[in-house]
C-alpha positions, 0 to 999 in steps of 0.5 A: 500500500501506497501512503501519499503524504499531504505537502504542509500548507505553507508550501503552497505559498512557497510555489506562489512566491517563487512564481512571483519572482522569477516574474519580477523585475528591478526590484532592489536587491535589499528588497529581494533579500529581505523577502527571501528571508522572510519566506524562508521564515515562513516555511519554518515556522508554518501557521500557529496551529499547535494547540499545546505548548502554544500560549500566543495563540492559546485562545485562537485557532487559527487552523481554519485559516491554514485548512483554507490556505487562501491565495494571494490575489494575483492582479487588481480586480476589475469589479467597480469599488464604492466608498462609503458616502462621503469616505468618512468626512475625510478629503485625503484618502489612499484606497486599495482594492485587493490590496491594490492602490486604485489611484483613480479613487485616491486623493491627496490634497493640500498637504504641506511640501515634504510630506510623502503620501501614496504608493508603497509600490512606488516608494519601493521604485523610488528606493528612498533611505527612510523605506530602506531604514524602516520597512520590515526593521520593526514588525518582527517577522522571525518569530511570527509566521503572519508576519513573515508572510506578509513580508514575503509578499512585500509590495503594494501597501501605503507609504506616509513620510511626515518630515521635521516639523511639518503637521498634516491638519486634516485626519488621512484615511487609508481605505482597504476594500476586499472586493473578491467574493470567491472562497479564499481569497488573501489579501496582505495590505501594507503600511509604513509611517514614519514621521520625523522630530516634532511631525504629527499626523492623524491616520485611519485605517479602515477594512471592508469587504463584500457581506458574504465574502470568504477572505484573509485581510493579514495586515501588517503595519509599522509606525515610527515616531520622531522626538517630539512627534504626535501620531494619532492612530484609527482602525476600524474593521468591518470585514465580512462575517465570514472573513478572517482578519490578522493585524499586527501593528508595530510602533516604535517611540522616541523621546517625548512622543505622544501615540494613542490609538483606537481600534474598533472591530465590527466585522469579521469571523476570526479576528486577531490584533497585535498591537506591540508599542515600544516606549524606547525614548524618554518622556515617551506616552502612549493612550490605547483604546479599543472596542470590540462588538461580537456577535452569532459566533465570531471570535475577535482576539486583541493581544496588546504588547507595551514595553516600558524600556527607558525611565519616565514613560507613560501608558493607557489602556482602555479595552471594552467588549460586547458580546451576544450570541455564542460569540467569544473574545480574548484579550491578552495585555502585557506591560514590560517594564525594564531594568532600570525603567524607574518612574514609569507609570502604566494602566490597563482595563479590559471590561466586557459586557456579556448580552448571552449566557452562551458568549465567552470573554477570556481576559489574560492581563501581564505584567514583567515589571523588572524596576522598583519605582513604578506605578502598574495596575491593571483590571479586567471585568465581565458581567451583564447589563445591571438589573438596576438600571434597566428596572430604573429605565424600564420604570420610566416608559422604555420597552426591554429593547429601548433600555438595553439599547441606551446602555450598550451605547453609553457603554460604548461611547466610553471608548468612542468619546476618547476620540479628541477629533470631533470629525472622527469621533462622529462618523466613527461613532455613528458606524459604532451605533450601527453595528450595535443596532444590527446586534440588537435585532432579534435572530430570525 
């Protein structure tokens, strides 16, 4: 008897990626290199299905996705793409269908002489210094196979460059739109921001997809601050209900910078977050934000990594889920602090209000606090809607439904409000209401 054995699934991506390079032409020779190595990684380490023993992913399977073993698309789409009525407010906006920059539906405006905005592709092309010194130097692809691939695959993406002293007034909108409603389907955007001493930039990502598309956005995106410099961050996803979403976002501070963030996942099957902040430069501080709704039977995971390495840095982390259905979230929060890191102070909360019996929030908090002049605390909280203040609402003429209403929204508006642009905090706050309506209509 003949036994034939199943090639691993990374080695279809391995014959995809050999196929793309012998294809391609003048790419520079760092470049080709670093996306050897980076495939080469990936093949190593395969997806992170191992179930024991795996305590990044101890919460998430990730083997339906490997099961599914969807393909990088390998050309634009022709499909027509539609944003959303008045792209959310926002002027300035770079779009990508598929992962491909669609420059007919991209528009830069106004910005200050210096400031680099558009195609990852071209500033490839162009091979400038500041893409050489920063891409793929700060997302760690060595020990996280998702981010090998998308390393592997480097090319189309987003470029933003802020240099000394410059501000880009009006918020940026980065708009990812999955347009391919056949099985399995991966897109792999890209994003790089640096900014240089004292810049400051307001930036939005945003993922949508067709409402039954199967599909695997795997984004990755590197943020550098410059001393000095102020970097406001927005992600909103809202993939398909079938979708899979990993993001591994990687920021990397310098002296006396502000970062803050808010990511709000509506969308998808199986999502992941990484977001990994490295305070490296005195006086450095960072706010980071989150709201997750989940619904049915989706899995949202948020894995938040801050590492406290210079003395007298600061951090905020504010994380709230909803949850219906049989849905069930996991957040991992970790809090580094370094040898000799003295008077660094940092908080962190995760707060989850469950609507179901059947839903499930898993809340791992961590700290490795290695200096003795600190303040760290940390709290994470689950329960339901309190009795009291439905009876309160209902006692005032509301229905069951209006009174549920009115306090899932004030519980979210706790992380909407943190928003300091009034522009965003409205249109983002609005699709925040929106999603929350569709959770509160009854199942059919």
């Amino acid at each position: 008897m003949t036994i034939q054995q199943t090639a691993p699934p990374q080695q279809r991506y391995v014959e995809v990626f050999d196929a793309l390079e012998s294809a391609s032409r003048n790419q520079p020779s760092w470049l080709r290199d670093l996306r050897r190595e980076a495939i080469d990684r990936f093949t190593q380490l395969g997806f992170p299905t191992a179930r024991r023993g795996n305590e990044e992913w101890k919460y998430t399977d990730v083997r339906p996705i490997a099961e599914a073993a969807p393909m990088p698309v390998a050309s634009p789409s022709a499909a027509e793409a539609s944003l959303p009525t008045g792209r959310l407010g926002l002027s300035n906006h770079l779009v990508f269908v598929d992962g491909y920059y669609a420059e007919g539906l991209s528009s830069t405006v106004g910005l200050p002489k210096g400031v680099e905005v558009g195609s990852l592709a071209d500033a490839l092309a162009a091979d400038g210094p500041v893409v050489q010194q920063h891409l793929a130097r700060h997302a760690n692809f060595q020990d996280h196979a998702l981010t090998a691939l998308n390393t592997a695959f480097l090319g189309e993406g987003a470029y933003l460059y802020v240099p000394d002293g410059m501000a880009i007034a009006e918020p940026m909108l980065v708009h990812f739109l999955t347009t391919k409603e056949h099985s399995d389907a991966l897109v792999q955007p890209r994003v790089l921001l640096v900014t240089g001493r004292q810049a400051e930039i307001k930036l939005v990502q945003c993922f949508e997809g067709p409402e039954e598309g199967r599909y695997l956005t795997n984004a990755v995106t590197e943020v550098v601050l410059g001393d000095a410099s102020l970097v406001q961050l927005y992600r909103v996803q809202r993939d398909s209900m079938k979708a899979f979403h990993i993001h591994t976002t990687e920021v990397d501070m310098g002296r006396d910078s502000f970062f803050t963030s808010v990511a709000l996942d509506l969308g998808g099957a199986l999502v992941r977050n990484n977001l990994n902040v490295d305070l490296g430069g005195v006086g450095a501080s960072s706010i980071l934000n989150g709201l997750y709704l989940a619904s049915g039977t989706q899995h949202v995971d948020n894995q938040v990594l801050v590492d406290h390495q210079v003395s007298h840095t600061t951090t905020r982390q504010l994380y709230k889920g909803i949850l219906d259905g049989q849905a069930r979230t996991a957040f991992h929060g970790g809090i580094t602090v370094r040898p000799d890191a003295q008077k660094v102070d940092a908080k962190q909360q995760d707060r989850n209000l469950l609507l179901s019996d059947q839903a499930e929030a898993d809340a791992k908090p961590a700290f490795w606090i290695y200096a003795d002049d600190v303040r760290c605390a940390h709290g994470a909280t689950c329960g339901k809607l309190d009795e009291m203040a439905m009876f309160y609402l209902r006692s005032r003429g509301l229905d069951e439904r209006e009174a549920r209403t009115i306090l899932t929204q004030g519980f979210a508006n706790e992380v909407v409000s943190t928003i300091p642009n009034a522009l965003l905090q409205e249109s983002l706050g609005e699709l925040v209401l929106d999603r929350l309506g569709q959770m509160d209509e009854p199942e059919q």
